[in-house]
PDB file of N, CA, C and O in Angstrom:
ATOM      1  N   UNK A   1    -176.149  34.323  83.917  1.00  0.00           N
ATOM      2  CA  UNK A   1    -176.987  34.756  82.819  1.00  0.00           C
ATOM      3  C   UNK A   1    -176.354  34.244  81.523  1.00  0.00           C
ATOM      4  O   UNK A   1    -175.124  34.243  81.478  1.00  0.00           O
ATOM      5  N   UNK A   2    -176.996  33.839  80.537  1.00  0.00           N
ATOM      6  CA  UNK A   2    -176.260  33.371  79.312  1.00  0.00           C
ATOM      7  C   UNK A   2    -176.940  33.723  78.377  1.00  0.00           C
ATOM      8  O   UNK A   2    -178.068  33.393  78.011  1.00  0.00           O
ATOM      9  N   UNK A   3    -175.840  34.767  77.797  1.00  0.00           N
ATOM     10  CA  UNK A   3    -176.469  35.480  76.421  1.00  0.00           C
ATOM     11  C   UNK A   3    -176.739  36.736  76.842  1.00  0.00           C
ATOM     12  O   UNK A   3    -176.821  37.136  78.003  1.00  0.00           O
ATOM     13  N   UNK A   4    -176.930  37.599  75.388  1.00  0.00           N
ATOM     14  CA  UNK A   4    -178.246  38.729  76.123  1.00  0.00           C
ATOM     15  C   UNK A   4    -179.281  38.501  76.417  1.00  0.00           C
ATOM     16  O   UNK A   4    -179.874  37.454  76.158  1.00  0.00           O
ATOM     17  N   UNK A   5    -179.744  39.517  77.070  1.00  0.00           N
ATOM     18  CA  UNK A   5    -181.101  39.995  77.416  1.00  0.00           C
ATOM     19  C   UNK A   5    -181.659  41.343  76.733  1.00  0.00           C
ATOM     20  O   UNK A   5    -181.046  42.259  76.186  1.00  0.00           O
ATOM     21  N   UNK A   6    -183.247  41.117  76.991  1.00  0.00           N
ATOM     22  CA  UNK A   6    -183.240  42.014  76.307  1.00  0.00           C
ATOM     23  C   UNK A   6    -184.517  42.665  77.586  1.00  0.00           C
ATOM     24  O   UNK A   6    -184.841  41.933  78.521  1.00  0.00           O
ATOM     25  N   UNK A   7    -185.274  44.443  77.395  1.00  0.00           N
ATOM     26  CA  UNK A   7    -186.103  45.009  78.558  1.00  0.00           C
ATOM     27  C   UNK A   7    -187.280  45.858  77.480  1.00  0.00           C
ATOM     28  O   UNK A   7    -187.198  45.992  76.259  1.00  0.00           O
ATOM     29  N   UNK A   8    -188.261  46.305  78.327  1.00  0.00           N
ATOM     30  CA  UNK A   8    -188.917  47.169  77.651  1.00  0.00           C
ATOM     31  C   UNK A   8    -189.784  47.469  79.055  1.00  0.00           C
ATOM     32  O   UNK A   8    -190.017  46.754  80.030  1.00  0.00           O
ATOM     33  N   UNK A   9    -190.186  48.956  78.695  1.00  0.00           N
ATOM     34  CA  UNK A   9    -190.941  49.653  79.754  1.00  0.00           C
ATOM     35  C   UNK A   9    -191.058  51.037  79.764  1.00  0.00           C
ATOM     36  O   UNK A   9    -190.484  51.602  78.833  1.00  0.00           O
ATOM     37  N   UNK A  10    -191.636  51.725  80.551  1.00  0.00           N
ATOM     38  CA  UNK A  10    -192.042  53.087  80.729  1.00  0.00           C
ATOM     39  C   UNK A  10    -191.421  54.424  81.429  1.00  0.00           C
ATOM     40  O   UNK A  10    -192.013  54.477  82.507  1.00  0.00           O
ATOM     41  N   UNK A  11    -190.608  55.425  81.362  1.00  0.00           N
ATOM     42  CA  UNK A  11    -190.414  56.078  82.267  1.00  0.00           C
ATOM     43  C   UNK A  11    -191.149  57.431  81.987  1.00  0.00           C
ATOM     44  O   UNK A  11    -191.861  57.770  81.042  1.00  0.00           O
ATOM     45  N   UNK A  12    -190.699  58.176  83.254  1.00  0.00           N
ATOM     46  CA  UNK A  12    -191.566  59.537  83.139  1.00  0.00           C
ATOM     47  C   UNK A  12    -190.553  60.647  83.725  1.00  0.00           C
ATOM     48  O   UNK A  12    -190.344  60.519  84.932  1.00  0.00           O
ATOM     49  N   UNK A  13    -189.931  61.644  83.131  1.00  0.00           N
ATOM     50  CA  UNK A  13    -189.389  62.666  83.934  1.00  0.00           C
ATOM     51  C   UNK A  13    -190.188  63.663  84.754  1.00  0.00           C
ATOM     52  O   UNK A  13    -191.356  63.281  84.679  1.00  0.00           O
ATOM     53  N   UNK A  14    -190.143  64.378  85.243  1.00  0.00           N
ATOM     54  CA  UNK A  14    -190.318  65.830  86.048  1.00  0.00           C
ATOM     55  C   UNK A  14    -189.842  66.571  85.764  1.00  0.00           C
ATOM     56  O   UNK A  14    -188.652  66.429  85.485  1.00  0.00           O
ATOM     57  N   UNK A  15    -190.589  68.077  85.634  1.00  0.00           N
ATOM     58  CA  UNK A  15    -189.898  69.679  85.499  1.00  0.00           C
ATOM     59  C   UNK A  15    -188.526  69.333  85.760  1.00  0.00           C
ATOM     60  O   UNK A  15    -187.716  69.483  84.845  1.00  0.00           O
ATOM     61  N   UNK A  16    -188.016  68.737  87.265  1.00  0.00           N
ATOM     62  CA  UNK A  16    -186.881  69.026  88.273  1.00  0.00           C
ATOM     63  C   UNK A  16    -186.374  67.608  87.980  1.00  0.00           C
ATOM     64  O   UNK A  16    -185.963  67.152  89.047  1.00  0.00           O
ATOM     65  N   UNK A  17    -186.211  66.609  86.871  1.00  0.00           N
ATOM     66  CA  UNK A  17    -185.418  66.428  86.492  1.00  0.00           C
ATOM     67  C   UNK A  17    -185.304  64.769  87.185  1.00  0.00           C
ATOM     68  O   UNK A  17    -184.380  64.031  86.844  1.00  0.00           O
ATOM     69  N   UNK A  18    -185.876  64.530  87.723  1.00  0.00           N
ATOM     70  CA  UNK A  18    -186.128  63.355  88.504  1.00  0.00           C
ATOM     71  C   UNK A  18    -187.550  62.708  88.055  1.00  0.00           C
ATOM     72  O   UNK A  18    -188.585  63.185  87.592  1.00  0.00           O
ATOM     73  N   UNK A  19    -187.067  61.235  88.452  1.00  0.00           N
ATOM     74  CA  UNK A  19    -187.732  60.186  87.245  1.00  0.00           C
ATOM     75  C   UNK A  19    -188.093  58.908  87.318  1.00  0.00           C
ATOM     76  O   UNK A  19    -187.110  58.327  87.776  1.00  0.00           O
ATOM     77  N   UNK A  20    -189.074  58.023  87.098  1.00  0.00           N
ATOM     78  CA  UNK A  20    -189.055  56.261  87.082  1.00  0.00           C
ATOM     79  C   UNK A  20    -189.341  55.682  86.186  1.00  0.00           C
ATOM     80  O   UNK A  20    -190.257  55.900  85.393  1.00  0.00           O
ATOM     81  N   UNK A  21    -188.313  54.575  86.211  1.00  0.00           N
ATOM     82  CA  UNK A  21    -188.614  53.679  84.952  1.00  0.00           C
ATOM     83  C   UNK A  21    -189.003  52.026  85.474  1.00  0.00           C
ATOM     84  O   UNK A  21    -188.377  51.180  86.112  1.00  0.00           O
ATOM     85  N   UNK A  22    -190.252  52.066  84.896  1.00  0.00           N
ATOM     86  CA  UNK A  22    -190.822  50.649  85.304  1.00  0.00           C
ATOM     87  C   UNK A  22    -190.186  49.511  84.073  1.00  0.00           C
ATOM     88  O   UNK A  22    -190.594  49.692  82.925  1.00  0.00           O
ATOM     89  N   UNK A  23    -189.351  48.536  84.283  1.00  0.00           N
ATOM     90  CA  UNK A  23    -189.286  47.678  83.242  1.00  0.00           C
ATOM     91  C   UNK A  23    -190.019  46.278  83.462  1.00  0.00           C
ATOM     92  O   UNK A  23    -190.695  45.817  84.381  1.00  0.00           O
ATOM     93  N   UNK A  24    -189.600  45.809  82.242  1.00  0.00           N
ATOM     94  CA  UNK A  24    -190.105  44.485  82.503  1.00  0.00           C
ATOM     95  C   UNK A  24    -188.975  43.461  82.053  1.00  0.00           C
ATOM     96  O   UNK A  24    -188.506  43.998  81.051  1.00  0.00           O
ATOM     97  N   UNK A  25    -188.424  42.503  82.222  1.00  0.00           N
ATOM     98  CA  UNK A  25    -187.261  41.690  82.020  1.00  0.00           C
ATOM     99  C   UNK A  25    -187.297  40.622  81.199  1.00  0.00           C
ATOM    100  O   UNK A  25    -188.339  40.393  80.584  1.00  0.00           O
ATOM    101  N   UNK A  26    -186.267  39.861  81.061  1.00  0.00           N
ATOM    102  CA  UNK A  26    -186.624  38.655  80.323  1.00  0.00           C
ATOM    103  C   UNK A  26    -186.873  37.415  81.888  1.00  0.00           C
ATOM    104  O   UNK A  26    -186.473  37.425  83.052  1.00  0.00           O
ATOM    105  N   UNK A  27    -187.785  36.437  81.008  1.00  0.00           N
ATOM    106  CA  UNK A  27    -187.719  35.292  82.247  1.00  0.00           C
ATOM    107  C   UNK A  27    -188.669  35.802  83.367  1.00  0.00           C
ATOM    108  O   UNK A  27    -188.677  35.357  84.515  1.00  0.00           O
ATOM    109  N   UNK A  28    -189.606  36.965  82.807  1.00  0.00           N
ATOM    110  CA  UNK A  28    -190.533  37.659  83.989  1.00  0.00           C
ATOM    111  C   UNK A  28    -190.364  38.564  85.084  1.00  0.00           C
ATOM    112  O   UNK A  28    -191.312  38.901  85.792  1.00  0.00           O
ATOM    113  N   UNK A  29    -189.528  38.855  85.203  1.00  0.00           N
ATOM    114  CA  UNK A  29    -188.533  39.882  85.963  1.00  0.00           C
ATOM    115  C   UNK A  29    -189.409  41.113  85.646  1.00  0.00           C
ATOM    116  O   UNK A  29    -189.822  41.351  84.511  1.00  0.00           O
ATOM    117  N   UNK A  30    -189.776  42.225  87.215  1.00  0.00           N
ATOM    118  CA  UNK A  30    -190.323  43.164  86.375  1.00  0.00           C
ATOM    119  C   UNK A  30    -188.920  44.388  88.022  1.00  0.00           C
ATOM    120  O   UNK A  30    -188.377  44.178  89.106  1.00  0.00           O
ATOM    121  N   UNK A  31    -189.031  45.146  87.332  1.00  0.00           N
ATOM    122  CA  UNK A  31    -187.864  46.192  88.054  1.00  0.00           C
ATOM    123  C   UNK A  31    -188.472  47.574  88.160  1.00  0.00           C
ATOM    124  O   UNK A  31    -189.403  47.773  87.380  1.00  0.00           O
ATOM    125  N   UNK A  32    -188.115  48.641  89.020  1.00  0.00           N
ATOM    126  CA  UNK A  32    -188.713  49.916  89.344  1.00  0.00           C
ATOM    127  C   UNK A  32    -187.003  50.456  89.269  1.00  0.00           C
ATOM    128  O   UNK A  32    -186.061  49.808  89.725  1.00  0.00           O
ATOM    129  N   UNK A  33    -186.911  51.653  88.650  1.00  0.00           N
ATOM    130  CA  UNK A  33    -185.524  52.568  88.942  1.00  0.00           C
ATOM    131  C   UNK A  33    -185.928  53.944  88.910  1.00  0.00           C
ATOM    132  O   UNK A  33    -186.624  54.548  88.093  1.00  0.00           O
ATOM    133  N   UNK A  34    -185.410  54.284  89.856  1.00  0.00           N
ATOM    134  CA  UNK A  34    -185.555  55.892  90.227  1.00  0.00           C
ATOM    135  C   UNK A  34    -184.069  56.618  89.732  1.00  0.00           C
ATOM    136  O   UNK A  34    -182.944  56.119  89.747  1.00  0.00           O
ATOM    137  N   UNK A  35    -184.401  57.668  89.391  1.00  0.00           N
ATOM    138  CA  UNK A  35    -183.321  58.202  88.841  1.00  0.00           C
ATOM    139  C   UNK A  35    -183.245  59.765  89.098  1.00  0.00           C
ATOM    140  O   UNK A  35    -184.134  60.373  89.695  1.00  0.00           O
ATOM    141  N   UNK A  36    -182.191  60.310  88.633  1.00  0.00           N
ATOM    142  CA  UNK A  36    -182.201  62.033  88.500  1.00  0.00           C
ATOM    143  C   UNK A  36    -180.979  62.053  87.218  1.00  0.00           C
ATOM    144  O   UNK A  36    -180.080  61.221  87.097  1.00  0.00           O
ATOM    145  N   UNK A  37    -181.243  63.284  86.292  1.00  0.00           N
ATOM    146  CA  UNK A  37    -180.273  64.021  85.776  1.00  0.00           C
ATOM    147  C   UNK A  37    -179.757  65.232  85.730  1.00  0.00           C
ATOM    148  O   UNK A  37    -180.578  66.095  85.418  1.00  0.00           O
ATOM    149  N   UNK A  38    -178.223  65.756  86.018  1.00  0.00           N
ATOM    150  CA  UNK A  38    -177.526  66.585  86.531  1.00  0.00           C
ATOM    151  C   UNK A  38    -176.936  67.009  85.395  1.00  0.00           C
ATOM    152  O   UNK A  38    -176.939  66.720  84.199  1.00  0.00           O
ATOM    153  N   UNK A  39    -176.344  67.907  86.245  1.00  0.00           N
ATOM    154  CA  UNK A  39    -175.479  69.416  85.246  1.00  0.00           C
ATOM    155  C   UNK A  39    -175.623  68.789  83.958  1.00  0.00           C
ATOM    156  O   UNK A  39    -175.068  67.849  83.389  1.00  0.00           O
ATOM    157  N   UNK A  40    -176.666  69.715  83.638  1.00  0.00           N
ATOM    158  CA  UNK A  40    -177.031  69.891  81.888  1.00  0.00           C
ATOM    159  C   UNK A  40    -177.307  68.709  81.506  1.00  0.00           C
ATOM    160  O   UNK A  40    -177.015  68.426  80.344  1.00  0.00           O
ATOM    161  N   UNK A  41    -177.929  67.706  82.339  1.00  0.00           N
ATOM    162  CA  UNK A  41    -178.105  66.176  81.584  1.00  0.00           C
ATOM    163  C   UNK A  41    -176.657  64.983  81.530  1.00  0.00           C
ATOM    164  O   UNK A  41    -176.430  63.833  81.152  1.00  0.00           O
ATOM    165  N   UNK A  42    -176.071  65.924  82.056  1.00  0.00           N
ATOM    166  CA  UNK A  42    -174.599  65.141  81.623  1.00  0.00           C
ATOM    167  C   UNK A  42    -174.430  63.898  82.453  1.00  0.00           C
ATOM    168  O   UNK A  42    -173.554  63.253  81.877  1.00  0.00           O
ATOM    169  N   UNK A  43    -174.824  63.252  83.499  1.00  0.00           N
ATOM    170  CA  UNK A  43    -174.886  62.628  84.062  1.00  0.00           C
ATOM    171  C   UNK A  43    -176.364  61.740  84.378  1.00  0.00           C
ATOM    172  O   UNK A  43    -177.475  62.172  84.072  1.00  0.00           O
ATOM    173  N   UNK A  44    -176.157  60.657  84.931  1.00  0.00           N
ATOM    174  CA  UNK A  44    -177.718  59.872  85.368  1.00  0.00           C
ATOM    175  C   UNK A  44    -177.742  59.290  86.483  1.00  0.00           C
ATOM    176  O   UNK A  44    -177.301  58.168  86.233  1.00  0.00           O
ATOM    177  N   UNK A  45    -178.001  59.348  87.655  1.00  0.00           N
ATOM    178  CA  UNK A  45    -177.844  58.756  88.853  1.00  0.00           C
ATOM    179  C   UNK A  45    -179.016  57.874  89.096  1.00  0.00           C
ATOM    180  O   UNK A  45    -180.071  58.492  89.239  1.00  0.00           O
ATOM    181  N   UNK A  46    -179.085  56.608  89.175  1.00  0.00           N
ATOM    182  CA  UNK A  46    -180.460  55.233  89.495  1.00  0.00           C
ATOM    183  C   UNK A  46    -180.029  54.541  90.438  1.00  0.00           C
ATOM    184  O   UNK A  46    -178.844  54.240  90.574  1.00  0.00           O
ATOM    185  N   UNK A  47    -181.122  54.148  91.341  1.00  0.00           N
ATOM    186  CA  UNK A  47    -180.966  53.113  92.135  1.00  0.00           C
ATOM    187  C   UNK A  47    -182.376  52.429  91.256  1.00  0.00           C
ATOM    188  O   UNK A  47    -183.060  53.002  90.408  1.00  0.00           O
ATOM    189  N   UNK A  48    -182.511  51.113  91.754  1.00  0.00           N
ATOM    190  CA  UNK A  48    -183.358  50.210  91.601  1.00  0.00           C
ATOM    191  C   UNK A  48    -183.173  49.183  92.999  1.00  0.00           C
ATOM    192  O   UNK A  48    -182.256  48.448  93.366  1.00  0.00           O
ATOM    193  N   UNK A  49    -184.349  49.482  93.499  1.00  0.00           N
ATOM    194  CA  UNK A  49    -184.154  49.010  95.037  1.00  0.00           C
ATOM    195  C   UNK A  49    -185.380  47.909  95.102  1.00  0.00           C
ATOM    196  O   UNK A  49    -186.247  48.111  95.952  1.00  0.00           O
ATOM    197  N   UNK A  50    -185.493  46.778  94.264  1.00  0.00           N
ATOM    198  CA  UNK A  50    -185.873  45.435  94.136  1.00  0.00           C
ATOM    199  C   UNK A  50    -185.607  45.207  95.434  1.00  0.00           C
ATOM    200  O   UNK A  50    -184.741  45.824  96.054  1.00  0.00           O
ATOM    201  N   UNK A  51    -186.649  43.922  96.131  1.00  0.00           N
ATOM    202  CA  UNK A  51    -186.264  43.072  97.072  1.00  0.00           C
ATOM    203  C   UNK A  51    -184.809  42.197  96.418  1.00  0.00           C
ATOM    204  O   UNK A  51    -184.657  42.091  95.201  1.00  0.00           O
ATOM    205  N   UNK A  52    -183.937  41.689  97.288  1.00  0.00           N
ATOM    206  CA  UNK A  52    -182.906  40.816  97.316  1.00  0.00           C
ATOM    207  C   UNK A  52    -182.060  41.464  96.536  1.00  0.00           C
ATOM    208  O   UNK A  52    -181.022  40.842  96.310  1.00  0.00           O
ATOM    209  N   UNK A  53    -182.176  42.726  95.945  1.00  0.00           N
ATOM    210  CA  UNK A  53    -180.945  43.544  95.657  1.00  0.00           C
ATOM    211  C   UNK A  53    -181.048  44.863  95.592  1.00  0.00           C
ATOM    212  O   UNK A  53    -182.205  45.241  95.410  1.00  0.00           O
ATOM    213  N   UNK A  54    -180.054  45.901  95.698  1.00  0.00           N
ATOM    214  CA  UNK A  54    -180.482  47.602  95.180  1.00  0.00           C
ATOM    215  C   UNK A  54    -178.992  47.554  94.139  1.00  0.00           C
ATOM    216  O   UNK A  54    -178.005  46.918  94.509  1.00  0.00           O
ATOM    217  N   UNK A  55    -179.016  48.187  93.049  1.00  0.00           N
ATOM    218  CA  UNK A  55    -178.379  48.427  92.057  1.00  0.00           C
ATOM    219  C   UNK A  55    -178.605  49.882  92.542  1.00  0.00           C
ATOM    220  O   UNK A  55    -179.650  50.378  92.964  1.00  0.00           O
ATOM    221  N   UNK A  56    -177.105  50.579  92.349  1.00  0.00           N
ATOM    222  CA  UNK A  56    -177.030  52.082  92.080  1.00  0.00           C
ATOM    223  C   UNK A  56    -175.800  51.820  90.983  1.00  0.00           C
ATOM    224  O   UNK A  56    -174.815  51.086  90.903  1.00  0.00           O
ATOM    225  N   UNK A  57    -176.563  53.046  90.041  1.00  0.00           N
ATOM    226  CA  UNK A  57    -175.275  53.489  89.366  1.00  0.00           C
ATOM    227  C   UNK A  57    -175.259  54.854  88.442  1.00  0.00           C
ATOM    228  O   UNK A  57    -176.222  55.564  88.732  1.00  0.00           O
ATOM    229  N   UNK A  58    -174.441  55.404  87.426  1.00  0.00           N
ATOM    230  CA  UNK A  58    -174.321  56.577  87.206  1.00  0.00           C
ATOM    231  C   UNK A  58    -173.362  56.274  85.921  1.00  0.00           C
ATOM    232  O   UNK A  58    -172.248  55.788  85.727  1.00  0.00           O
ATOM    233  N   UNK A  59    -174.419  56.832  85.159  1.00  0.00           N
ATOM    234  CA  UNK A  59    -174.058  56.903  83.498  1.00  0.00           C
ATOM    235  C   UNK A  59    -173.731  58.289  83.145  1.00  0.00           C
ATOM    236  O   UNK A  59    -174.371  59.311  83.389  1.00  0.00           O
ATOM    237  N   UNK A  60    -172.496  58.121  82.459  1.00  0.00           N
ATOM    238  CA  UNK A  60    -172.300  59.730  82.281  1.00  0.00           C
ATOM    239  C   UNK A  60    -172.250  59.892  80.172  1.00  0.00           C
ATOM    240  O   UNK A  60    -172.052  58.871  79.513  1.00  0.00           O
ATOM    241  N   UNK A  61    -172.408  60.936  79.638  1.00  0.00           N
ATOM    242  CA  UNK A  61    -172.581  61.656  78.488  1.00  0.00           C
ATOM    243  C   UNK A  61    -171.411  61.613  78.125  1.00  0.00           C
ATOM    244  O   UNK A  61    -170.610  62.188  78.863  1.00  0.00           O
ATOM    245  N   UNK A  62    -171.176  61.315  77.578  1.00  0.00           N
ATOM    246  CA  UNK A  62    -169.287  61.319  76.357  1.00  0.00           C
ATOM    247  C   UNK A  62    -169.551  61.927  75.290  1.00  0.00           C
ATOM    248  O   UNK A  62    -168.626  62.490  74.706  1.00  0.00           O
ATOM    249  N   UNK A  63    -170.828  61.971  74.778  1.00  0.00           N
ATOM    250  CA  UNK A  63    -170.700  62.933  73.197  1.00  0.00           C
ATOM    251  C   UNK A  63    -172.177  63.280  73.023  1.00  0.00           C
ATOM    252  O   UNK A  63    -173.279  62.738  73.107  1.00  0.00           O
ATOM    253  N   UNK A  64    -171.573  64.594  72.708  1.00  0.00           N
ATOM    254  CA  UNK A  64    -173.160  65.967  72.937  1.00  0.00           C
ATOM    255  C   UNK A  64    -173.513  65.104  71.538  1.00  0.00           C
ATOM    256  O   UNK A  64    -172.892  64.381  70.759  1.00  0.00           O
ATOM    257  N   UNK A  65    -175.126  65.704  71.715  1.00  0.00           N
ATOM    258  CA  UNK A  65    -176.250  65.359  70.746  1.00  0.00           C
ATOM    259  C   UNK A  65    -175.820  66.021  69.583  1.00  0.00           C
ATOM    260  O   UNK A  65    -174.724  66.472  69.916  1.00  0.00           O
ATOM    261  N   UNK A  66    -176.016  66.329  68.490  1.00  0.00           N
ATOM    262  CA  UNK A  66    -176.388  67.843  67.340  1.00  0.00           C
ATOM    263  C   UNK A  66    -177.523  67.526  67.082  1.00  0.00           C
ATOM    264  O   UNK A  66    -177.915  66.373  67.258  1.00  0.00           O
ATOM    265  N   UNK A  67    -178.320  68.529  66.591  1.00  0.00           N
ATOM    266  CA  UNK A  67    -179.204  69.203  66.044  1.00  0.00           C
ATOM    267  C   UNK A  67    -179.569  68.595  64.521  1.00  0.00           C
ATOM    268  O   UNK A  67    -178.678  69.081  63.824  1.00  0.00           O
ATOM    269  N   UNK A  68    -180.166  68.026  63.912  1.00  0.00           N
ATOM    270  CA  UNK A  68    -180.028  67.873  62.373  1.00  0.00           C
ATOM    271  C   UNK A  68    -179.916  68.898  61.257  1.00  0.00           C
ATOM    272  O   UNK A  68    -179.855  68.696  60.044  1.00  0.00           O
ATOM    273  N   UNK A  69    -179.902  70.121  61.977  1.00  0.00           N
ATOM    274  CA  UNK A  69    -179.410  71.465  61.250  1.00  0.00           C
ATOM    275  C   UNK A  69    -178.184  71.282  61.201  1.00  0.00           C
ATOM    276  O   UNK A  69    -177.694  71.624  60.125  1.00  0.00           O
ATOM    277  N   UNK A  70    -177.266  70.750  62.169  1.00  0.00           N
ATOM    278  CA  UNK A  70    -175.514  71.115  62.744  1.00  0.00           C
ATOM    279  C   UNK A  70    -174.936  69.932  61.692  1.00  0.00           C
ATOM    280  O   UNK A  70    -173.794  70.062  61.253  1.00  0.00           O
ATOM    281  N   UNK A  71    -175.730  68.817  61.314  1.00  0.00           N
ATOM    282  CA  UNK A  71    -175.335  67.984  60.657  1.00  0.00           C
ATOM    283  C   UNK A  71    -174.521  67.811  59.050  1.00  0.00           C
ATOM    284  O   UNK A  71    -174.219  66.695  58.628  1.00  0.00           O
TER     285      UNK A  71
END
């Protein structure tokens, strides 16, 4: 790959916290990722299970949100 890239697309959560995000890629690439978020959001668990590859991975929260009141 050379350079960035860049994505854009749609996701949708559930009550229970589980989720898909349809993107679209550069170079025509379009991708499906399923996901969930855990204890309190703090975590993100995705696979993206494309033909000729599955990507899993898990993004975690390092610094809580504030409020624009807390600010």
């Amino acid at each position: 790959m050379d350079g960035l890239f860049s994505f854009s697309g749609t996701y949708t959560v559930n009550s229970d916290f589980i989720g898909c995000c349809d993107s679209s890629l550069t170079r025509g690439i379009t991708s499906s990722t399923y996901f969930v978020l855990v204890e309190d959001e703090k975590y993100l668990y995705t696979i993206s299970p494309d033909p000729g590859s599955v990507i899993i991975s898990v993004f975690t929260k390092v610094i809580e949100s504030h409020s624009d009141e807390e600010r």
